[in-house]
C-alpha positions as CSV (number, residue, x, y, z in Angstrom):
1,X,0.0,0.0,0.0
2,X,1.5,3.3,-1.0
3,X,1.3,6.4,1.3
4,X,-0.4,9.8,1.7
5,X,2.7,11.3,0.3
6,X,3.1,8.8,-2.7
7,X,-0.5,9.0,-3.0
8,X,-0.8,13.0,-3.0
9,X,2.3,13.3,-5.7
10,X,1.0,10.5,-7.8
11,X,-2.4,12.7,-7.9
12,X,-0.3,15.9,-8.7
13,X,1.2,14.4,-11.4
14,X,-2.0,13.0,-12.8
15,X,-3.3,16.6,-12.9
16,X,-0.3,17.8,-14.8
17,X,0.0,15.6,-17.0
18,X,-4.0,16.0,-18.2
19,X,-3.6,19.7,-18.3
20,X,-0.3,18.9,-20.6
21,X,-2.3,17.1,-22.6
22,X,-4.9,19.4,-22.8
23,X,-2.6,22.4,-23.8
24,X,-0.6,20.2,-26.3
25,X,-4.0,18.6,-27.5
26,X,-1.7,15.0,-27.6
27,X,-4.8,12.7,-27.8
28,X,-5.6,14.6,-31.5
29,X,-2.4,13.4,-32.4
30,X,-2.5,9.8,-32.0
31,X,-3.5,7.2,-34.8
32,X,-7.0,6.7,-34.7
33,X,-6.6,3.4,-33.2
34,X,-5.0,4.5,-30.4
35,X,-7.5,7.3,-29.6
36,X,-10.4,4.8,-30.2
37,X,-8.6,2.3,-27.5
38,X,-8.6,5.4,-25.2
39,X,-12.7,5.7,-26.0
40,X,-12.8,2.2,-24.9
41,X,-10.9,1.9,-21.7
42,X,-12.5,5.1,-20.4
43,X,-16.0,3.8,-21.1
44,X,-14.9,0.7,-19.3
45,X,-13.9,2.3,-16.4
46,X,-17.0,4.9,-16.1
47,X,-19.0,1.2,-16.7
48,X,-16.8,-0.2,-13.3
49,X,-17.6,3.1,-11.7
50,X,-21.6,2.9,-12.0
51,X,-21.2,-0.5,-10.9
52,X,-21.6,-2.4,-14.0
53,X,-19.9,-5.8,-14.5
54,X,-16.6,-6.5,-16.9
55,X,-18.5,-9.5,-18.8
56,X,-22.7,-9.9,-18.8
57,X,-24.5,-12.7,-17.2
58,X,-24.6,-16.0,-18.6
């Protein structure tokens, strides 16, 4: 388990690096495969975070 300090930097860097991104606009940059994996993965994770399950019911 990582600490409040480890924790607190790793957050910090998180916001940097999005408002890098956002300035430097690097997701428009990517191949289209890439930015579509991106799509994916987040939509996945806001699935997880509503409480929706990784494979449906049999």
């Amino acid at each position: 388990m990582s600490r409040a300090r480890q924790r607190a930097a790793a957050r910090a860097n998180i916001r940097k690096a999005a408002a890098a991104a956002r300035r430097n606009r690097t997701i428009a940059h990517l191949p289209k495969s890439v930015r579509s994996a991106l799509g994916r993965q987040g939509a996945k994770v806001a699935r997880a975070k509503r409480g929706g399950r990784s494979r449906p019911r049999r």
